[in-house]
C-alpha positions as a printed NumPy array, in Angstrom:
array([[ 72.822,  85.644,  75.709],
       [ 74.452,  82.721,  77.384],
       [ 72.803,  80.41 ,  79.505],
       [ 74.547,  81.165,  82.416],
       [ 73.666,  85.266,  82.448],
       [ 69.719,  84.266,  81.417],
       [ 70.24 ,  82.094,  84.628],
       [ 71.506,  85.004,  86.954],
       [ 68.613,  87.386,  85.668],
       [ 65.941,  84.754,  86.153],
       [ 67.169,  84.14 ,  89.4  ],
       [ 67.274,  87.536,  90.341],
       [ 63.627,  88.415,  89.075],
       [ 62.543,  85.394,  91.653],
       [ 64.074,  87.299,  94.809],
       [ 63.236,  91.057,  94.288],
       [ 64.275,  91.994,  97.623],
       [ 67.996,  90.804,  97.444],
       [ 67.507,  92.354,  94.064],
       [ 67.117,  95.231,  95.505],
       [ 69.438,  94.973,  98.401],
       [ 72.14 ,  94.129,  95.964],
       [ 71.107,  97.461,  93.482],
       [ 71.363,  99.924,  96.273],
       [ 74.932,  98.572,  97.857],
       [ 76.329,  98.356,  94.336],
       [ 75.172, 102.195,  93.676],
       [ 76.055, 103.601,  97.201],
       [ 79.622, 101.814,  97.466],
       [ 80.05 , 103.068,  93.701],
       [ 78.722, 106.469,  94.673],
       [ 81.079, 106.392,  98.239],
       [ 84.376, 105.368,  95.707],
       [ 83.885, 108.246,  93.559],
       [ 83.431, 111.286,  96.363],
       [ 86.605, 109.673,  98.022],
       [ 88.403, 109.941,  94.555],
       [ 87.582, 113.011,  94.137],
       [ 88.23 , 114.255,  97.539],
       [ 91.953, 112.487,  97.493],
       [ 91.914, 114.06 ,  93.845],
       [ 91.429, 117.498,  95.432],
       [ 93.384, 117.496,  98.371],
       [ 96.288, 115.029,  96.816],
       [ 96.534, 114.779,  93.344],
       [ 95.763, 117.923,  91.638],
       [ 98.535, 120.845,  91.98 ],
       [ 97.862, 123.773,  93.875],
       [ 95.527, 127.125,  92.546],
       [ 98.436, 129.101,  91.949],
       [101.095, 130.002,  89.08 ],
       [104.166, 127.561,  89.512],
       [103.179, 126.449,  92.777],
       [106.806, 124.36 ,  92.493],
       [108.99 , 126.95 ,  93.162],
       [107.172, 128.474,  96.106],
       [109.505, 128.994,  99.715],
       [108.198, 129.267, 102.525],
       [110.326, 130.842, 105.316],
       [110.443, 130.187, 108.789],
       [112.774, 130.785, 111.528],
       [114.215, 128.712, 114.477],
       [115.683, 129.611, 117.828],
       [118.668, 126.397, 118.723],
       [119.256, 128.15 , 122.276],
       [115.639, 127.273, 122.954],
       [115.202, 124.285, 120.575],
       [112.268, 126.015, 118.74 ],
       [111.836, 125.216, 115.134],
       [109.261, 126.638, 112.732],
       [108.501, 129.755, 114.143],
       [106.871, 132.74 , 111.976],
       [108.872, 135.487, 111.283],
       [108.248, 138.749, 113.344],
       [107.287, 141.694, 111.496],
       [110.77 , 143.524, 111.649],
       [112.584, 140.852, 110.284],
       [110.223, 139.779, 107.296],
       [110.924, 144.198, 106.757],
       [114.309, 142.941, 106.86 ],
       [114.277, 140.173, 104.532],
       [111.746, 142.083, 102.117],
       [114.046, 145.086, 101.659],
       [117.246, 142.982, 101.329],
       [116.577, 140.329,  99.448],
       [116.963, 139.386,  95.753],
       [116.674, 135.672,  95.597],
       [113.046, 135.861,  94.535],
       [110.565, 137.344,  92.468],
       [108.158, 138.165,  94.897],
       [108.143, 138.264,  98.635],
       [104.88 , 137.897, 100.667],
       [104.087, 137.301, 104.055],
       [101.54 , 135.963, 106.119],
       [100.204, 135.685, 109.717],
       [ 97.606, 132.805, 110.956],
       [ 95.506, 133.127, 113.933],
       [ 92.428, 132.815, 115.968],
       [ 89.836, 135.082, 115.555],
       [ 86.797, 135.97 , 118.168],
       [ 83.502, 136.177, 116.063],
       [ 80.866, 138.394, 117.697],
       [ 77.288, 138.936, 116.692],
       [ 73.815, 137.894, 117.989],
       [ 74.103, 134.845, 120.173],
       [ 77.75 , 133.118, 121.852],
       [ 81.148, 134.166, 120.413],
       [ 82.627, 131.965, 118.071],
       [ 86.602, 131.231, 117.529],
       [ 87.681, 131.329, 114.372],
       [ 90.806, 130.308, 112.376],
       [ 91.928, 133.005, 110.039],
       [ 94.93 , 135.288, 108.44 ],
       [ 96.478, 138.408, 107.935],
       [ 98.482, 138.521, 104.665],
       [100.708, 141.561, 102.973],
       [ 98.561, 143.84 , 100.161],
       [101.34 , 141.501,  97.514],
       [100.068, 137.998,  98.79 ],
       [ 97.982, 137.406,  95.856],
       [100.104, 138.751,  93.471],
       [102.996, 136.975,  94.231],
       [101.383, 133.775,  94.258],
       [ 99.633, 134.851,  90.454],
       [ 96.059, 134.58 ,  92.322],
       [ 93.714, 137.141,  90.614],
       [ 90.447, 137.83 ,  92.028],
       [ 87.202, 136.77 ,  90.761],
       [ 85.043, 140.008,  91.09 ],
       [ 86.723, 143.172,  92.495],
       [ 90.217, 143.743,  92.882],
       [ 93.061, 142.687,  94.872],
       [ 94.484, 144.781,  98.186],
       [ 96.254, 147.718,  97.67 ],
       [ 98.952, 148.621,  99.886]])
């Protein structure tokens, strides 16, 4: 060992509690670094849970009269799309919104969605236990 490490450690061993001190910041900002990696890692990095989640579309559609962009298809025209289209493999569609959750105590609102029986399928998804909807 050289001098100068055999200097650190006895120094160190003379002030346990900035020993200490220094242990515990050391393992909690090395503990904080690796759930934020992993977290960006999730969310960021890593592709999506799906089969070739590159060539996934998803379809919106826009009013210009009314300067509206983004809007979800209605239910007729996804019908209308769905039974004329041959672009893609699969055609899915989906429906987000809020939810009222009733039970013992206060309602709750809740986020959730209403996809078509294919959803899964399209996007290669296969359940864990049980099967998928049927139509």
């Amino acid at each position: 060992m050289s001098s100068d490490f055999k200097y650190a450690l006895r120094s160190l061993a003379k002030t346990p509690g900035f020993t200490i001190i220094a242990v515990i910041t050391l393992a909690l900002a090395i503990g904080a670094n690796t759930a934020i990696f992993s977290l960006i890692n999730d969310l960021f990095l890593r592709g999506l849970p799906f089969k070739e989640p590159s060539r996934v579309v998803h379809v919106f559609a826009g009013d210009k009269s009314r300067n509206l962009v983004d809007i979800p298809l209605s239910a007729p025209r996804f019908q209308h799309y769905l039974e004329g289209q041959t672009l893609f493999d699969g055609f899915a569609g989906e429906n987000i919104s809020a939810f009222t959750l009733t039970d013992v105590g206060d309602p709750v609102q809740v986020f959730g969605g209403r996809v078509t029986p294919n959803s899964f399928d399209v996007l290669g998804v296969r359940p864990i236990l049980g099967r998928s909807f049927r139509p």
